[in-house]
Steps between C-alpha positions, in 0.01 A plus 500: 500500500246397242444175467199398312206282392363171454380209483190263476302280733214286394109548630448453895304216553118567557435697796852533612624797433366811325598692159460786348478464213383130477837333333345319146726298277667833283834408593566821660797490775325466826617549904355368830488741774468420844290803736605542836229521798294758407445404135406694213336823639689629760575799304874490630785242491320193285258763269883652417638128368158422270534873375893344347326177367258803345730713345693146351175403383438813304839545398671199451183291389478238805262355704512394854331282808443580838441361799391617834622308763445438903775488706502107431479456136764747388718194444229322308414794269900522426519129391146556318652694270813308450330186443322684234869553319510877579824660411447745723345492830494780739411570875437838616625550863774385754237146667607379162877462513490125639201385280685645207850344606341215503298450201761640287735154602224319351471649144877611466378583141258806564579816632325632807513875664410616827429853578671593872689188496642466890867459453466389891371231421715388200819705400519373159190414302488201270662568151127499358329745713539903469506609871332860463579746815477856570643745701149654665707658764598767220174605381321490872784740625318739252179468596571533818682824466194573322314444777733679718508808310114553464323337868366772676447266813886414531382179572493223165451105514570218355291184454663152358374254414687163608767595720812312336854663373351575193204721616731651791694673224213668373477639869897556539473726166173663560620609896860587346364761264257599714805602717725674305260753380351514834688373793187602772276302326364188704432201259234248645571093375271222481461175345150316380652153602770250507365286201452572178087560546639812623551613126110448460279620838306884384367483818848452725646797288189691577525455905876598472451801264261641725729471803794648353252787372302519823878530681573827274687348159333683206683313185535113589723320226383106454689257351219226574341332183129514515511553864571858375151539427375534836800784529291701218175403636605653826634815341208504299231512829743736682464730177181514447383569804702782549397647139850555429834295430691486814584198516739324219650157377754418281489198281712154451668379165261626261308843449248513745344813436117358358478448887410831522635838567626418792808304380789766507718274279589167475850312489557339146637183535537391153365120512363562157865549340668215661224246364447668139921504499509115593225377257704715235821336570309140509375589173832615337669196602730732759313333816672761771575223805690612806372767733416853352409799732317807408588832686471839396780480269331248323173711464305188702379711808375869508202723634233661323423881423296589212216747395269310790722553817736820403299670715579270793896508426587848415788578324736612801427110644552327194836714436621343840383160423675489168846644677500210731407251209835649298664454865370100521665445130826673565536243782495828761203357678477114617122406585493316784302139468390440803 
């Protein structure tokens, strides 16, 4: 499932928008990206979708926009970018399914993509828009029998971020694998919020970090944009003033280990591959419309264990973890979504 690259989009308007670089008059293709509430910086879920514009920048000679929206001008950066005569505008997270549905009816002639497109919300996406999903149920039932393998507590949590379908089945895969390696284990749940601040609050994820720790959980798993902050900050304190790591998190769509060496591992969920893939198949004329999900098969989710953590996740763990990832592709193992 590769699709591939892009496409062009004129200069933002003063003050509207940021770039990086600054777009000039080269003629080089170009792309307008959307952020989702958190912005640029949250060292997760949006930092993942700039790192694809990166990569298409360095490799397939592009430059991009983007904007950082509020909750209220997500709509307005869209059409932005449109109005501009992008041929390829894209919005990274599910808040923009609607905005995109309905700024793609206006300019039936440019191609738009949306990363965790809500098929809820509309089944069938416009025949110009790329509706980019991913199974994160599969790669959080590995981190959480990650976490089940290695907690010395028998006690783990679980901080979201929003609680909607989407972030449940980060829970639902987390708790499963948590479960078959280690059916004892008690897995603590809570959500930041029931808007979509509650992708962007440090300090909420901080407060429920250091409940779910202060209860007896020594690994909490977030899947909470930069609300996940707080989490590390939290491990971070608990840490240090014991003089030793006893307390653990484990990181959200991108690697999340220069939060310290606390962060046991962190579950990839490849953001960066879907966008670099779409503005490659803008650019080769092979625009990839309809709805395309990434999995494990497809190589878009995954954990991390290198040189930094092996330590963490010995051998005899990551043995297991890989047997039930072999399990998950032979179809022997259905990961619950919710």
């Amino acid at each position: 499932m590769r699709f591939a690259c892009l496409a062009l989009l004129a200069a933002l308007a003063a003050g509207c928008g940021k770039s990086d670089p600054a777009p000039g008059t080269t003629g080089a293709l170009k792309v307008g990206l959307v952020f989702d509430v958190g912005g640029r910086g949250d060292r997760s879920f949006n930092d993942a979708a700039y790192a694809g514009l990166e990569r298409a920048k360095k490799e397939l000679g592009i430059e991009f926009e983007y904007f950082e929206p509020t909750h209220a001008d997500r709509e307005a950066g869209l059409r932005k970018y449109a109005e501009q005569g992008a041929p390829l505008v894209i919005g990274v997270g599910f808040a923009f399914t609607d905005s995109i549905a309905k700024v793609s009816a206006d300019f039936p002639g440019q191609h738009f993509a949306c990363v965790d497109w809500d098929t809820g919300s509309a089944p069938k996406p416009p025949a110009n828009v790329a509706a980019l999903r991913f199974r994160e149920e599969e790669g959080c039932f590995l981190v959480g029998a990650i976490a089940g393998l290695t907690t010395k507590t028998g006690k783990v949590g679980f901080v979201g971020g929003m609680e909607i379908p989407l972030i449940h089945k980060f829970r639902a895969g987390f708790a499963a694998g948590v479960k078959a390696v280690n059916p004892s284990c008690e897995v603590l749940v809570a959500f930041a919020g029931l808007t979509p601040e509650a992708f962007k609050d440090p300090v909420k994820g901080k407060e429920l970090a250091r409940s779910q720790y202060g209860a007896g959980a020594d690994i909490i798993f977030h899947a909470s944009g930069s609300t996940g902050l707080g989490v590390f900050e939290e491990a971070r304190a608990r840490n240090r003033e014991r003089g030793t790591v006893t307390h653990f998190v484990i990181g959200v769509d991108a690697d999340q280990w220069e939060e310290g060496g606390h962060v046991l591992t962190s579950m990839l969920k490849r953001v960066d591959v879907a966008v670099f893939d779409v503005v490659k198949g803008t650019k080769a004329g092979t625009f990839p419309a309809g709805v395309h999900e990434f999995g494990l098969k497809e190589d878009g989710l995954g954990y991390v264990r290198d040189d930094r953590n092996r330590a963490l996740i010995p051998d005899t763990v990551a043995q297991k973890v890989d047997a039930l990832k072999a399990e998950i592709l032979a179809g022997r193992i259905t990961v619950p979504v919710r």
